[in-house]
C-alpha positions in Angstrom: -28.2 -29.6 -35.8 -24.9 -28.2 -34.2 -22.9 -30.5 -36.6 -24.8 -29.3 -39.5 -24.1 -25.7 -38.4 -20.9 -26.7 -38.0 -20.3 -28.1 -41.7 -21.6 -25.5 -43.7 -20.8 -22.1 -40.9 -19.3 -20.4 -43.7 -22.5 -20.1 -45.5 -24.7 -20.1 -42.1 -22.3 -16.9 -41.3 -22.6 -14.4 -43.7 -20.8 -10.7 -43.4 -20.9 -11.1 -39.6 -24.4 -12.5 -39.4 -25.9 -15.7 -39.2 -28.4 -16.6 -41.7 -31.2 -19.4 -43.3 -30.3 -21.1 -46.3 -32.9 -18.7 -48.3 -30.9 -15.8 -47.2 -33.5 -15.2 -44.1 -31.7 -13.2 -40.7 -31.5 -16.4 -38.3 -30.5 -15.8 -34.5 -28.3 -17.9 -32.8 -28.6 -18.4 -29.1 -25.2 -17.7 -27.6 -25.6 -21.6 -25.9 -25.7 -22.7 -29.6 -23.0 -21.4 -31.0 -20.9 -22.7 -28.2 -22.0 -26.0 -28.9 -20.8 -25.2 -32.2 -17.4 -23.9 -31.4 -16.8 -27.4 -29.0 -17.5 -29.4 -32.2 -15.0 -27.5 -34.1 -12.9 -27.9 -31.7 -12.6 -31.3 -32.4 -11.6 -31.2 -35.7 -7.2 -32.3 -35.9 -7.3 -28.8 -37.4 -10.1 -26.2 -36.0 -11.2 -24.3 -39.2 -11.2 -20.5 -38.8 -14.3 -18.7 -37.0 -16.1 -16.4 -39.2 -16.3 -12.5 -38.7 -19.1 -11.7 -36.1 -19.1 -15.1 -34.4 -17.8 -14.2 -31.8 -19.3 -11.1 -30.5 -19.5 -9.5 -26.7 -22.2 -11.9 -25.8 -19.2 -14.5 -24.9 -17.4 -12.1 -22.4 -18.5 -13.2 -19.0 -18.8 -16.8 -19.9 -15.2 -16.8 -21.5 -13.9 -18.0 -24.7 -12.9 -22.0 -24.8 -10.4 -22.9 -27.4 -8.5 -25.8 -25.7 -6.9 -29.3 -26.4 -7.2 -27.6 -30.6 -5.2 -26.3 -32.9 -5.8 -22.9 -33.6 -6.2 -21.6 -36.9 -3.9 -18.6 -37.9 -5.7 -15.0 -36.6 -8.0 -16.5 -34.1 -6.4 -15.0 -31.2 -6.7 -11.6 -32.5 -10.0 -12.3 -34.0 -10.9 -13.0 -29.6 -9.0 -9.7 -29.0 -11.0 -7.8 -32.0 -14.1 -9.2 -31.3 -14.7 -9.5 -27.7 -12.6 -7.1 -26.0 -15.0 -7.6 -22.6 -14.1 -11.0 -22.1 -13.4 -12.3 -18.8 -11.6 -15.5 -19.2 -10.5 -17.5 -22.4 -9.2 -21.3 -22.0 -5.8 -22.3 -24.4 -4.6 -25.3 -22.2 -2.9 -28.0 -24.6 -3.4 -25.4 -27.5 -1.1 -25.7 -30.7 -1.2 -24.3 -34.0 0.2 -21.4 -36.3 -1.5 -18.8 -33.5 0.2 -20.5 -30.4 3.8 -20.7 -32.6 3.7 -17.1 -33.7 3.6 -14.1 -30.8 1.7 -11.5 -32.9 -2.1 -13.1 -32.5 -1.5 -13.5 -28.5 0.0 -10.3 -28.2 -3.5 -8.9 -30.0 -5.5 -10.7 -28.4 -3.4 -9.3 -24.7 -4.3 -5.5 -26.6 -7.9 -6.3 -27.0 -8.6 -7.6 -24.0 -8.1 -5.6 -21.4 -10.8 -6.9 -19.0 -9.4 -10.6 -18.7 -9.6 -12.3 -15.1 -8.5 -15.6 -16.2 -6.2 -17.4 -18.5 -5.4 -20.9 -18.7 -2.3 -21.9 -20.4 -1.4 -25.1 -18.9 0.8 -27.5 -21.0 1.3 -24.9 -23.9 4.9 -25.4 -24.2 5.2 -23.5 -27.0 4.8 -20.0 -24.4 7.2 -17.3 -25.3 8.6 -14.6 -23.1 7.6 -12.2 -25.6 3.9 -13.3 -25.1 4.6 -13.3 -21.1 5.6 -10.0 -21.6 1.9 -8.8 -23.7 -0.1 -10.0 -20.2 1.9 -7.5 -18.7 -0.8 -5.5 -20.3 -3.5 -7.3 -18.1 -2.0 -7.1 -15.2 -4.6 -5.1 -13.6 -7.7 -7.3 -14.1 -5.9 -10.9 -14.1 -6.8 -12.8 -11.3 -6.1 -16.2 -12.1 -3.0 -17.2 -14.1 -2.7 -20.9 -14.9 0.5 -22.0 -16.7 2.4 -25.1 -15.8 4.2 -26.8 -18.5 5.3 -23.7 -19.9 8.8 -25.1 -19.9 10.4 -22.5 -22.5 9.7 -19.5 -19.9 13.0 -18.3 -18.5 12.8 -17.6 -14.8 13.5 -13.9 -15.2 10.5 -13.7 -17.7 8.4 -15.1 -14.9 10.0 -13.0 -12.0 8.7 -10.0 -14.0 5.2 -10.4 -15.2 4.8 -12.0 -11.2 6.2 -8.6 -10.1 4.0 -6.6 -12.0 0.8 -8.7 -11.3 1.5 -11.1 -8.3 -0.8 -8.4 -6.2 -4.1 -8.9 -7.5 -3.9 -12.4 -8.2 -5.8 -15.5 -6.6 -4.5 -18.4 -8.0 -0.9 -19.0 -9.7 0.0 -22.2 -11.1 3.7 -22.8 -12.0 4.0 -26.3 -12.3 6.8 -27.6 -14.5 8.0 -23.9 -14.9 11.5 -23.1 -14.2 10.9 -21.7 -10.9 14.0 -20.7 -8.8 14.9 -18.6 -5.7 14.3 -15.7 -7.6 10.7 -16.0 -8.5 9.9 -17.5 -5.1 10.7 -14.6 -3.7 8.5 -12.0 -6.0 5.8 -14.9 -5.4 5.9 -14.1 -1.7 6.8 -10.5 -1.8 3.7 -9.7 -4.4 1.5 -12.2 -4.5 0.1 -12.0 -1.0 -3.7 -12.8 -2.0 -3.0 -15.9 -3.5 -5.4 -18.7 -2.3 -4.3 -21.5 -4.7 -0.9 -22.0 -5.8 0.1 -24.7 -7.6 4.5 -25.2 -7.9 4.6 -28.9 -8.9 7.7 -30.5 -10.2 9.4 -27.4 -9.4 12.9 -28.7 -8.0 15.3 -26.0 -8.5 14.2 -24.1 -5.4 16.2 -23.9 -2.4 15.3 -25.1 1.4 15.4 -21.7 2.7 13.1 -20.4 -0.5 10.6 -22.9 0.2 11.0 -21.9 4.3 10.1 -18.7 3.4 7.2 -19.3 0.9 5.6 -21.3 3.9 5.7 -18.7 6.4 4.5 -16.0 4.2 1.4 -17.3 2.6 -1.0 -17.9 5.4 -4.1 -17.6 3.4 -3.4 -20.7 0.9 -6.8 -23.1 0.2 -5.4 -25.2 -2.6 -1.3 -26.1 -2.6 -0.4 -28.4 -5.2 3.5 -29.7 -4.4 3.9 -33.1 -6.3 7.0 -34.6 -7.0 8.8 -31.2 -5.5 12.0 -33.7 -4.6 13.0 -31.8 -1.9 9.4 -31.5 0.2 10.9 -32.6 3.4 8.9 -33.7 7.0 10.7 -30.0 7.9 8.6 -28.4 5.0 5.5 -30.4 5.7 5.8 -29.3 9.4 6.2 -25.6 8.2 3.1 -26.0 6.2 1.3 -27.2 8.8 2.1 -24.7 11.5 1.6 -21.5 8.9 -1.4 -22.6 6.6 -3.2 -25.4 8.7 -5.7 -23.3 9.5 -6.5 -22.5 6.0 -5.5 -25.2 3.5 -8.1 -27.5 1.9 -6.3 -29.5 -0.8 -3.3 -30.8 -0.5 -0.7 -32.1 -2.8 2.1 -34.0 -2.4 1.9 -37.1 -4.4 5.5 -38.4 -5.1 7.1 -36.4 -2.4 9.5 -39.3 -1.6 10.9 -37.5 1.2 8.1 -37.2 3.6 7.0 -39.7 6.3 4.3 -40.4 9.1 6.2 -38.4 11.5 5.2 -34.8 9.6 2.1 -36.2 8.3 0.7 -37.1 12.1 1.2 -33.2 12.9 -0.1 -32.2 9.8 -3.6 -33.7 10.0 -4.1 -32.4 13.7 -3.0 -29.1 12.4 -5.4 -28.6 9.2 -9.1 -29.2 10.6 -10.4 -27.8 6.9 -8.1 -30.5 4.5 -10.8 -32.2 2.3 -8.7 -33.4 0.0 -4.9 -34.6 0.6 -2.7 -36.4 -2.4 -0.2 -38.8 -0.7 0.4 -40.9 -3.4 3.6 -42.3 -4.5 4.6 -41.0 -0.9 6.7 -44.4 -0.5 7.4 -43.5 3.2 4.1 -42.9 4.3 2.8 -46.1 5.9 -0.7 -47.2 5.2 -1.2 -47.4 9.0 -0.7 -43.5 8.8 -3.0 -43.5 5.4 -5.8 -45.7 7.3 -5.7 -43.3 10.2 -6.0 -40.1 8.4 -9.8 -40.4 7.8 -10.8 -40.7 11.6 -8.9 -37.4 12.6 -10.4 -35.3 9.8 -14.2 -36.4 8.9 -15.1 -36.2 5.6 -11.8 -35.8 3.7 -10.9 -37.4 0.4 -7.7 -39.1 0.5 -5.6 -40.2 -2.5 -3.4 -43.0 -2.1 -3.3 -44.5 -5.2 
């Protein structure tokens, strides 16, 4: 049924409303038609939604258009159509609408009331479109963009200075993060409960020192392959967010050892999850041991 829908939505959906073969009205559960939109969505090429199928029925559950490639105009068909919507998925998204600012700068007008936006691994991300969120910046809460390499650190130092208060959870990974946007991360963002600044390397020491000390009230930290996570960093972790981290990354921190790690666990009674792998200095007597200091936690060693 959905794939038939699917096949022939262009004469299902006719001048914004769905209808029988016979030219009958025909309702379509809003569970339906996203069935529908996840099997176009795995077309090479998604076809282009027609006008009215999207509608404000899809604002609190949010709009998913990832791992696609978006037709030209659906982004500000999303901001035209559902200007209510609460959170819309583009991670891995390509296409003419991801290459071209004008559709995500429509859909930023449009939708005004967006919490969340996932972005991750759209390396196509302008600062002209970081610059349109600027526009949400009241109602963002969660901001997801790592592997948004071709953002220039002052693009992100601004849209984190204009929204860092209200969010929850930033991810940065892969991003070029420096000094500079550490320190509008700590200075603005001081709700965050999950940050995530994987393969971020250009930081200094004293940047990171300072990011640890600030952010107290950090549940998820995601820190993989950060090259310079030191036993001194772990430490500071663990004396200024023990008493509130949950999940734990550092897979492929290559500088830390049992000596910070020993601390760490006796520090963080809430860790449930805790990424050490590829952490070649971390001894499996240390990983074996982890388990019977914090009951119940998931540990990932390999």
């Amino acid at each position: 049924c959905v794939a038939k829908i699917a096949q022939n939505l262009d004469k299902v959906w006719v001048d914004g409303k769905s209808k029988t073969t016979r030219g009958r009205e025909l309702v379509l559960r809003l569970d339906l038609k996203r069935k529908v939109l996840e099997h176009l969505r795995g077309d090479p090429v998604m076809p282009p939604l027609p006008a009215g199928f999207l509608d404000e029925e899809w604002a609190e559950g949010g709009v998913d258009l990832s791992m696609c490639e978006l037709p030209d105009g659906l982004l500000e068909q999303v901001g035209r159509e559902v200007p209510s919507l609460k959170s819309i998925n583009l991670k891995q998204c390509s296409g003419i609408d991801m290459l071209k600012p004008r559709g995500f700068v429509e859909m930023c007008e449009g939708c005004r009331q967006l919490r969340s936006i996932d972005l991750i691994g759209v390396m196509t991300m302008t600062d002209e479109m970081l610059q349109a969120m600027h526009k949400l910046c009241a109602s963002l809460r969660v901001v997801r963009m790592g592997g948004c390499v071709c953002l220039t650190t002052e693009a992100l130092a601004a849209f984190i200075k204009h929204a860092g208060q209200n969010l929850l959870e930033l991810d940065l990974s892969g991003c070029q993060v420096n000094d500079h946007v550490m320190r509008e991360i700590v200075t603005h963002c001081k709700n965050l409960t999950n940050l995530g600044l994987a393969y971020c390397d250009d930081v200094s020491h004293m940047a990171w020192c300072m990011l640890f000390r600030t952010l107290k009230g950090i549940k998820v930290l995601r820190l993989a392959r950060v090259t310079g996570l030191s036993d001194a960093l772990v430490l500071l972790v663990a004396k200024h967010m023990g008493d509130s981290v949950e999940d734990l990354d550092i897979a492929g921190c290559q500088l830390v050892t049992d000596e910070s790690i020993t601390y760490l666990v006796h520090r963080a009674p809430k860790l449930r999850t805790f990424s050490i792998r590829y952490c070649i200095k971390i001894s499996d007597t240390m990983a074996e041991r982890i388990p019977g200091i914090i009951n119940g936690i998931t540990l990932l060693t390999k």
